[in-house]
N, CA, C and O atoms as a GROMACS GRO file, in nm:
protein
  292
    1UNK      N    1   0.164  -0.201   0.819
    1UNK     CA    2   0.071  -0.311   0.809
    1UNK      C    3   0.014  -0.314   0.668
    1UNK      O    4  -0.007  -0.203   0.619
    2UNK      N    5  -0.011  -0.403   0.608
    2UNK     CA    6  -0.089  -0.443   0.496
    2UNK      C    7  -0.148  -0.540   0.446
    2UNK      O    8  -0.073  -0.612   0.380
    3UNK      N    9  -0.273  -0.578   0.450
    3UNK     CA   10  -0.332  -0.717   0.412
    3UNK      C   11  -0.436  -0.696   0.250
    3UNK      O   12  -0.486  -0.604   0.186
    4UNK      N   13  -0.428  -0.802   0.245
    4UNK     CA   14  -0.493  -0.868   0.060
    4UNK      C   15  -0.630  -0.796   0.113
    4UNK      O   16  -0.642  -0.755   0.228
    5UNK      N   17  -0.725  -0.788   0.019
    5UNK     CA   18  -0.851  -0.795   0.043
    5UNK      C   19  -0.922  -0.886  -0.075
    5UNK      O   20  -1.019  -0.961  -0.072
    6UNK      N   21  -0.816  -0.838  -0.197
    6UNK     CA   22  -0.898  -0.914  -0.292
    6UNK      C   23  -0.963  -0.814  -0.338
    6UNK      O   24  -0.944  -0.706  -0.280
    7UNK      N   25  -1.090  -0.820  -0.490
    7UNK     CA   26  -1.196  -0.745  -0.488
    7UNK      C   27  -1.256  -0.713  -0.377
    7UNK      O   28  -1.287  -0.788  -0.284
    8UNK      N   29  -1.284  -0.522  -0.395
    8UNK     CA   30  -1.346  -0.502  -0.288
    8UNK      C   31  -1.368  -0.355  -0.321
    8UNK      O   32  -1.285  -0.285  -0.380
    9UNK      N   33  -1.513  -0.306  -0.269
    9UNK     CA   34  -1.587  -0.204  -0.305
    9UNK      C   35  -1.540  -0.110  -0.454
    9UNK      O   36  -1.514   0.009  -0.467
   10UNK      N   37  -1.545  -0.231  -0.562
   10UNK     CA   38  -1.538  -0.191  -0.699
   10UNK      C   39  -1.342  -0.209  -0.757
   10UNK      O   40  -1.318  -0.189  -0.876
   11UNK      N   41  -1.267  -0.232  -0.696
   11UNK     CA   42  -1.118  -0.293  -0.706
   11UNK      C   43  -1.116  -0.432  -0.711
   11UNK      O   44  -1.162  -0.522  -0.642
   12UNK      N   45  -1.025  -0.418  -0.858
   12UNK     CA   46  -1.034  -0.576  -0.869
   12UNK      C   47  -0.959  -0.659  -0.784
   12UNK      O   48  -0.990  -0.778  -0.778
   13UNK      N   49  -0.808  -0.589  -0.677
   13UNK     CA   50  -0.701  -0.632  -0.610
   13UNK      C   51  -0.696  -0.545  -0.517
   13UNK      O   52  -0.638  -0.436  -0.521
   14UNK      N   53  -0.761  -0.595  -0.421
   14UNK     CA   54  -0.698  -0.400  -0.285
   14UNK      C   55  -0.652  -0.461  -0.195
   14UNK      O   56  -0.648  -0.580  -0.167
   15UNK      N   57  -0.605  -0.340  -0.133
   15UNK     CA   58  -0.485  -0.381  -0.033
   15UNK      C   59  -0.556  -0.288   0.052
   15UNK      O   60  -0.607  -0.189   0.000
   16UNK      N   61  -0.568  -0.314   0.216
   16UNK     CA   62  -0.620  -0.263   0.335
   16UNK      C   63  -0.399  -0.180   0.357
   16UNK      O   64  -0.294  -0.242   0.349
   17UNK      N   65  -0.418  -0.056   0.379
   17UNK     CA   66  -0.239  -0.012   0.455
   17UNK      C   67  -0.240   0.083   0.523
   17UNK      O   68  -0.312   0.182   0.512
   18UNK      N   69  -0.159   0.063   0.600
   18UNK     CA   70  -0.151   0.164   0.697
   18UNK      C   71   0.001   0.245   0.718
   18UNK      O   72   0.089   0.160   0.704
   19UNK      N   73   0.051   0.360   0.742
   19UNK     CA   74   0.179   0.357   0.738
   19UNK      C   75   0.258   0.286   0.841
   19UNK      O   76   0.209   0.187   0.896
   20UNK      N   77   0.318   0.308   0.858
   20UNK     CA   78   0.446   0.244   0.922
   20UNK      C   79   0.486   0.293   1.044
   20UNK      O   80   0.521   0.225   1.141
   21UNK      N   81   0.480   0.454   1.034
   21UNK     CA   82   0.510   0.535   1.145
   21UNK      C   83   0.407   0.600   1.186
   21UNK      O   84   0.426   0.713   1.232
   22UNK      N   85   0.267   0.546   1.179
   22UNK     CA   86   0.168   0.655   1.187
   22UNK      C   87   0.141   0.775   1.191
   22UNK      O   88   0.040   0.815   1.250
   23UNK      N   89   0.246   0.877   1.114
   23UNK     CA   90   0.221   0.936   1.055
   23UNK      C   91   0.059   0.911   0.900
   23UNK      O   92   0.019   0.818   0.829
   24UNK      N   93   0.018   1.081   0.927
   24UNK     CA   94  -0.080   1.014   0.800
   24UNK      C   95  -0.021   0.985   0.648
   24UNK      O   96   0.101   0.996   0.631
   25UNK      N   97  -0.082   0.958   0.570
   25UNK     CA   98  -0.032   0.945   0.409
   25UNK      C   99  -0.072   1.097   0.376
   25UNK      O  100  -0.173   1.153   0.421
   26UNK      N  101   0.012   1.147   0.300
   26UNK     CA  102   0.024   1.302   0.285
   26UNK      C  103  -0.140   1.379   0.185
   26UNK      O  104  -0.179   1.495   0.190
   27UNK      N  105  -0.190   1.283   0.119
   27UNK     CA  106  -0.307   1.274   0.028
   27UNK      C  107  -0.348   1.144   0.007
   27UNK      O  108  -0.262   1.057  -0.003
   28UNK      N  109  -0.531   1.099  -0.006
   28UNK     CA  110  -0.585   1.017   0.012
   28UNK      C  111  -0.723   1.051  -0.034
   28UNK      O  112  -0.789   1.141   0.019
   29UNK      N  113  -0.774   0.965  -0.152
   29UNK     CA  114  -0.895   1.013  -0.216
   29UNK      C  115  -0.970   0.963  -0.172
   29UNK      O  116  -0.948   0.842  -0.164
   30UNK      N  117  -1.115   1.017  -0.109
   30UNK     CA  118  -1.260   0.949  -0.066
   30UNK      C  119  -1.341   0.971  -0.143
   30UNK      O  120  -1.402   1.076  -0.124
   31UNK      N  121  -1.382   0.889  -0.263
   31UNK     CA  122  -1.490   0.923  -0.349
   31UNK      C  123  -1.391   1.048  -0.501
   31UNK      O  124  -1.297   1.027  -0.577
   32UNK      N  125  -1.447   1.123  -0.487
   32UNK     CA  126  -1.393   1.232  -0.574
   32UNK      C  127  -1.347   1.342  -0.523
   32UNK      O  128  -1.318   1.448  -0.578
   33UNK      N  129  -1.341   1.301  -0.390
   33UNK     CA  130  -1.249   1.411  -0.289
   33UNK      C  131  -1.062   1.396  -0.259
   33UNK      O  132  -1.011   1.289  -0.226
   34UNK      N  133  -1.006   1.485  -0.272
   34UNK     CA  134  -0.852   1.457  -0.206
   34UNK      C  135  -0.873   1.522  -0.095
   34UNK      O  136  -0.929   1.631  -0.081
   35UNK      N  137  -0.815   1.436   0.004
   35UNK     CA  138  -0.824   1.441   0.152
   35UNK      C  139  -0.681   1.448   0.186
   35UNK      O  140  -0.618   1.348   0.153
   36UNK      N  141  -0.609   1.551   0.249
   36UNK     CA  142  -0.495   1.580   0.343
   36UNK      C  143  -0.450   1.538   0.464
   36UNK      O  144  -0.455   1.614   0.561
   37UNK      N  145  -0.401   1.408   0.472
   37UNK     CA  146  -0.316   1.422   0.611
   37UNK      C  147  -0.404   1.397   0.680
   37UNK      O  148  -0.392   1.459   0.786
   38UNK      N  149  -0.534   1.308   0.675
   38UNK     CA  150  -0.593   1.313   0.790
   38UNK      C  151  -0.608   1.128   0.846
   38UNK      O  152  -0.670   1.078   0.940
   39UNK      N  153  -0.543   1.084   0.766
   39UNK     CA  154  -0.574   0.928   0.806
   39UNK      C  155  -0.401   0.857   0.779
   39UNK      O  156  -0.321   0.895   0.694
   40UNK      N  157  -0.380   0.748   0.882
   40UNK     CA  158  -0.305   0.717   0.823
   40UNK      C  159  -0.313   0.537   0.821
   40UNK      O  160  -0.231   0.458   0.866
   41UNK      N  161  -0.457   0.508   0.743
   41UNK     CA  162  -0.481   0.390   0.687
   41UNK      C  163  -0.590   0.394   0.567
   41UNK      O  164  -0.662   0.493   0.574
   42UNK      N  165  -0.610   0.331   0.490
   42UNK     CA  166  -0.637   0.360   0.367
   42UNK      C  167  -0.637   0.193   0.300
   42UNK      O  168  -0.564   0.108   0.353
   43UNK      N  169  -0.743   0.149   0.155
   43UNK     CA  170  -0.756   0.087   0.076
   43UNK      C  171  -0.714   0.146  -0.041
   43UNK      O  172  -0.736   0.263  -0.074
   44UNK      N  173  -0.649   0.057  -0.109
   44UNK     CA  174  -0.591   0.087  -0.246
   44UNK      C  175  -0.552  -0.006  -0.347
   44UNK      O  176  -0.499  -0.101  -0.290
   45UNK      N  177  -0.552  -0.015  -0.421
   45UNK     CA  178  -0.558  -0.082  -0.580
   45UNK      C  179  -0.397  -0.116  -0.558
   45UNK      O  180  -0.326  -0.020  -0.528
   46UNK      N  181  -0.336  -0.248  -0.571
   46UNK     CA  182  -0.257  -0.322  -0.611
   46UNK      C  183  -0.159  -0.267  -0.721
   46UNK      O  184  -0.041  -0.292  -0.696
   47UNK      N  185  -0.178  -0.209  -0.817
   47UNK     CA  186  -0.109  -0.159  -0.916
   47UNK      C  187  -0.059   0.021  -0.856
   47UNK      O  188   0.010   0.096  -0.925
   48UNK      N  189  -0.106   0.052  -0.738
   48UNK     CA  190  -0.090   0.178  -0.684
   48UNK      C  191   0.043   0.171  -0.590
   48UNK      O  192   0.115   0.265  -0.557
   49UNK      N  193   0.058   0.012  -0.551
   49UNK     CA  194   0.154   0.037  -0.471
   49UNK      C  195   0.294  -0.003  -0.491
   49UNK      O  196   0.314  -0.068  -0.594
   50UNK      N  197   0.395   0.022  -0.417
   50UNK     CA  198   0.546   0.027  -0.439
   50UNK      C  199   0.622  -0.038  -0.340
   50UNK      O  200   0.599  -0.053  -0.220
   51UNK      N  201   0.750  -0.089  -0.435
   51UNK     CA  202   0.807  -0.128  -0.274
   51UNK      C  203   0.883  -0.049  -0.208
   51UNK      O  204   0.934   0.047  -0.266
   52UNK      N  205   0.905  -0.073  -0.073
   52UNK     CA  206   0.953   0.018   0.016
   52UNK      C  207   1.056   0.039   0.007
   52UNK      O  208   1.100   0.139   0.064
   53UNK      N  209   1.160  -0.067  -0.087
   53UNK     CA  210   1.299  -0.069  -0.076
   53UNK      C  211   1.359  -0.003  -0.154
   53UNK      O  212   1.302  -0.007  -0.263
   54UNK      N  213   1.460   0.068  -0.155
   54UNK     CA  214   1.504   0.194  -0.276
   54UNK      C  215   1.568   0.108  -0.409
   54UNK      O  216   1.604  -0.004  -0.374
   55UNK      N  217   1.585   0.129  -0.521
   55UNK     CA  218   1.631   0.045  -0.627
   55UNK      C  219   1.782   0.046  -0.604
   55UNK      O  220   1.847  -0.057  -0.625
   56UNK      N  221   1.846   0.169  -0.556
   56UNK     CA  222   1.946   0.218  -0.542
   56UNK      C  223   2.019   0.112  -0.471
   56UNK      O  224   2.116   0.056  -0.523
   57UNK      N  225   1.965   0.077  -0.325
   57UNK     CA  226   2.054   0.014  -0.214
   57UNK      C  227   2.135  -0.142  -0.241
   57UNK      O  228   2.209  -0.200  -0.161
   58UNK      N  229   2.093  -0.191  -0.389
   58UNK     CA  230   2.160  -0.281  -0.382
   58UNK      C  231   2.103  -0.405  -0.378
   58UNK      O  232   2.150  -0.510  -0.421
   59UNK      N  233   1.970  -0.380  -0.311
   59UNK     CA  234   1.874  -0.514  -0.296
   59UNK      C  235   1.813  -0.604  -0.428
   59UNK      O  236   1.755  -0.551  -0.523
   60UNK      N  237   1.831  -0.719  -0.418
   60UNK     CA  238   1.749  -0.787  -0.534
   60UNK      C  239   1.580  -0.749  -0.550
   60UNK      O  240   1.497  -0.793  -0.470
   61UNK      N  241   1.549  -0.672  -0.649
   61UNK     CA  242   1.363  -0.634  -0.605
   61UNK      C  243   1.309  -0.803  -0.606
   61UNK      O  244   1.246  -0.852  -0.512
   62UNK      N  245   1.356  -0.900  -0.763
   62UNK     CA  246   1.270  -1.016  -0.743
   62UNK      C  247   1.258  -1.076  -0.606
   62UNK      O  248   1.148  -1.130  -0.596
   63UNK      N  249   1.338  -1.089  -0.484
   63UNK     CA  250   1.338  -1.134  -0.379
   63UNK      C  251   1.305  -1.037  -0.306
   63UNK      O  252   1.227  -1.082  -0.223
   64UNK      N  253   1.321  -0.918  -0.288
   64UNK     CA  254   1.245  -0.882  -0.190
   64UNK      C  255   1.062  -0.906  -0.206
   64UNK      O  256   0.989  -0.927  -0.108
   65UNK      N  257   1.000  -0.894  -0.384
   65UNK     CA  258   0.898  -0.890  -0.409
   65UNK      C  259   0.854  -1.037  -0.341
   65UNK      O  260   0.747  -1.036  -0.280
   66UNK      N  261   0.914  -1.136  -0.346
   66UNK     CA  262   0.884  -1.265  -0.311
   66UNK      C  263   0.885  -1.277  -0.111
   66UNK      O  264   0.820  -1.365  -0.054
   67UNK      N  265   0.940  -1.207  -0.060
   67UNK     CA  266   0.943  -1.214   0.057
   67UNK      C  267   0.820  -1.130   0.124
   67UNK      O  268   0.782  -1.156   0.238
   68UNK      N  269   0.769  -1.041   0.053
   68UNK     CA  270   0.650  -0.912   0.072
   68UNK      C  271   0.542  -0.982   0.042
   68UNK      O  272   0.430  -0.962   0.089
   69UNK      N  273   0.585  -1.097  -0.066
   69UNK     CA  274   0.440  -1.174  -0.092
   69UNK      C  275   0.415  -1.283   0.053
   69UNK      O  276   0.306  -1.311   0.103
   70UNK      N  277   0.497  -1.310   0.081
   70UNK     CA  278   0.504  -1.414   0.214
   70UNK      C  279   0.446  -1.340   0.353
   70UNK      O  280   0.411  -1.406   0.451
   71UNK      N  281   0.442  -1.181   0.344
   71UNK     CA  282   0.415  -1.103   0.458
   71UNK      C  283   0.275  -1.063   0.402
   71UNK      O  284   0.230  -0.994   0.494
   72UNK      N  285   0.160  -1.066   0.285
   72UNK     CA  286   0.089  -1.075   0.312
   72UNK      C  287  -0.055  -1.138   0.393
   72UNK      O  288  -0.056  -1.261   0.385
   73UNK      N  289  -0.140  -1.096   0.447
   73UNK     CA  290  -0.231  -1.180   0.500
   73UNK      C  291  -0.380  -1.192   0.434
   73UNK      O  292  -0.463  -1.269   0.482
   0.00000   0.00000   0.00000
């Protein structure tokens, strides 16, 4: 899951995410803390994130980037 937020609590672009498999995200900063494995949803800065698709497999990134923009909310 992942939705826009926009500015939000000091980010100029954040993104609300959660994983995929709910599993947690392996590290996750609260404040000036790194936090382990204990959440697996999280806000984060736009320039932090990646796409899911490997560069390798062959896929066009400009279109997948354009189709990821269509799956935000």
């Amino acid at each position: 899951m992942i939705a826009h937020l926009g500015p939000f609590e000091g980010k100029e672009d954040a993104y609300y995410i959660r994983t995929a498999t709910g599993r947690p995200f392996h590290q996750v900063w609260d404040g000036n803390d790194l936090i382990r494995g204990n959440s697996d949803e999280c806000v984060t800065d736009r320039h932090k994130l990646r796409p899911l698709v490997d560069d390798k497999d062959g896929c066009d990134l400009e279109d997948e980037v354009e189709r990821t923009d269509e799956l935000v909310v």
